[in-house]
N, C-alpha and C positions, 0 to 999 in steps of 0.2 A: 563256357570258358572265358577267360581275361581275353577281351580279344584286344587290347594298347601295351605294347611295351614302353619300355626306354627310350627308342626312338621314334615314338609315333606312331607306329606302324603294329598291323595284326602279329603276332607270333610269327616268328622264322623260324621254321623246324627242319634240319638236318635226320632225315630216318632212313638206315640203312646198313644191311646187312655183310659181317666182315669176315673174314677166315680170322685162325687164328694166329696168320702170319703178317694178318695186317691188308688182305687183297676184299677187293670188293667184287671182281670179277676174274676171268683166268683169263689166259693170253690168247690173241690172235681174235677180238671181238669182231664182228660186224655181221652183215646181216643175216647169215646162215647161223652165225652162231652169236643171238643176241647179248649173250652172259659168258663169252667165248670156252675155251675148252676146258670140261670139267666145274664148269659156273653154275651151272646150275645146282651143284651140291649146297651153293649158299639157300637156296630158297626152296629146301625140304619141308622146313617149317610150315611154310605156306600150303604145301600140294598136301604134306599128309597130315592138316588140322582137320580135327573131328570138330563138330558142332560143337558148341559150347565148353572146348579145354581151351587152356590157357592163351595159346598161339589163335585160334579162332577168333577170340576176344580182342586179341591185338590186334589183329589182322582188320576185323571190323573194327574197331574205334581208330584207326589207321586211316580207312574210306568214310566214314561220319565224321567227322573234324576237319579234312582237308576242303579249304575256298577254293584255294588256286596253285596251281603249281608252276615252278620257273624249273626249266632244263635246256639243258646244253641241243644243240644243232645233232650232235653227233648221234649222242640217247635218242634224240627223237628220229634220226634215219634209222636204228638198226631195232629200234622199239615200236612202231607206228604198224608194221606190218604182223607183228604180233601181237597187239592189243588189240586189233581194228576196231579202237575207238582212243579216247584220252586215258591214261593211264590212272585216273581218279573220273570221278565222275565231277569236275570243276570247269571250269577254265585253266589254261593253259596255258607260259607264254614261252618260248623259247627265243636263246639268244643266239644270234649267227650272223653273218656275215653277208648270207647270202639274203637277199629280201623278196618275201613273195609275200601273196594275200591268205587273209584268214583261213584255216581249213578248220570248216564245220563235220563235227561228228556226232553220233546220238549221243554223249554222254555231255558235251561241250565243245568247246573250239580252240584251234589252236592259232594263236598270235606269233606272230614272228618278231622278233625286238633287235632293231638294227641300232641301238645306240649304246649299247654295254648292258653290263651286268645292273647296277644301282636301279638303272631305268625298268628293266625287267621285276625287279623285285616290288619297287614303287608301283608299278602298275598291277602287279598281284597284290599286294596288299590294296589295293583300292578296289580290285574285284572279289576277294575274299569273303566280304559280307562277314557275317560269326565266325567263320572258321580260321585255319590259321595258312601260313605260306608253306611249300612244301619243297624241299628242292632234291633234284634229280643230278646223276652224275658227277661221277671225278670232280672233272677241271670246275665244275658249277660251286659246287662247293669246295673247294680250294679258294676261288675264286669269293666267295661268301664270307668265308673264315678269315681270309686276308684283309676283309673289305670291313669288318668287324659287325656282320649283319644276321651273325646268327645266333637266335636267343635258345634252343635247346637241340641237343645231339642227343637222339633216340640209336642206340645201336643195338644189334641182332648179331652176337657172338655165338656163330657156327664153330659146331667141332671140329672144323675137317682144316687140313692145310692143300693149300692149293701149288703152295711152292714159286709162282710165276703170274704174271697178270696186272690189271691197276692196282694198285694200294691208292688207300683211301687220303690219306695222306702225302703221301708224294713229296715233292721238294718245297710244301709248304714251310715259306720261312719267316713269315709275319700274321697275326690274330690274337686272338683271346688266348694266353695262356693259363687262364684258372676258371676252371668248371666244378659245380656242387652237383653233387649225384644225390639224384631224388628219390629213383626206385631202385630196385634190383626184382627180376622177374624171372623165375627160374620154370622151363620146361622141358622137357625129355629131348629135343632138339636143339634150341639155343637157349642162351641168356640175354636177357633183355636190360638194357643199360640202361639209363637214363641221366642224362644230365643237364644243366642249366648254368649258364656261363654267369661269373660275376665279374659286373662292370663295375667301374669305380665310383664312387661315391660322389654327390658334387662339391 
């Protein structure tokens, strides 16, 4: 893959799975219920891919492309005990508030980034190697899109409405407002979005 954008930096990829009311997860998240109630109807796709259909292939070229990932404090408390390891198999850096030392896992390590968002994503792109950045949660990517750092939104349009929960969106009120849609990717579960934001020209 191109691994330099625009800004210097490895790919920034926003990928993740929406209802079709706009929720990425249902209400009442945390850590009994990591995708909170009724969330996990977004990631059917995932549990019932057969070897080599369409979903499976995503799913793997998903975990083969990703360096490093940046996610929010929150995702990594109510997801850490459900993965018991790194949610890819990269490094890791989460951003929070609270500051503690590295936690090593068999797949990679998770870094803690006490000075914002920009800083977490510069230090993924510098551990990234060939692959690309990947980011995790709501506010992370709100916080991404605002910040005008992210080069493609990979979306996973589930059929199901949740009615209540995060939207993915949110009271985002500043980023990139024109994206070019690359693929369309249809499978008996979701559709698979794709797109690539245009910057402006110099």
């Amino acid at each position: 893959m191109e691994r330099e954008t625009l800004h210097g930096m490895p790919t920034v990829r926003l990928d993740v799975t929406m209802s079709l009311d706009g929720f990425i997860a249902g209400p009442d998240v945390g850590v009994e219920q990591p995708m909170g109630k009724g969330g996990l109807r977004l990631h059917e796709w995932l549990f019932e891919a057969s070897p080599g259909d369409v979903d499976a292939v995503v799913a793997e070229q998903m975990r083969a492309i990703t360096g490093a990932v940046v996610l929010g404090r929150r995702t990594f408390d109510v997801g850490v005990g459900v993965w018991e390891d790194t949610p890819f198999p990269a490094p890791c850096f989460v951003v929070t508030h609270r500051p503690r030392g590295p936690l090593v896992q068999q797949s990679g390590t998770f870094a803690f980034v006490t000075d914002g968002i920009a800083s977490a994503v510069r230090q993924a792109g510098d551990a990234a190697s060939d692959g690309l950045v990947r980011l995790m949660g709501a506010d992370i990517a709100r916080q991404c899109l605002a910040a005008g750092l992210v080069d493609e939104l990979h979306l996973q349009l589930a059929p199901v409405l949740l009615g209540a929960g995060t939207r993915l969106f949110g009271d985002l009120a500043t980023g990139p407002a024109e994206w070019e849609r690359t693929a369309v990717i249809e499978s008996p579960h979701v559709t698979h979005l794709h797109f690539r934001v245009r910057r402006p020209g110099p």
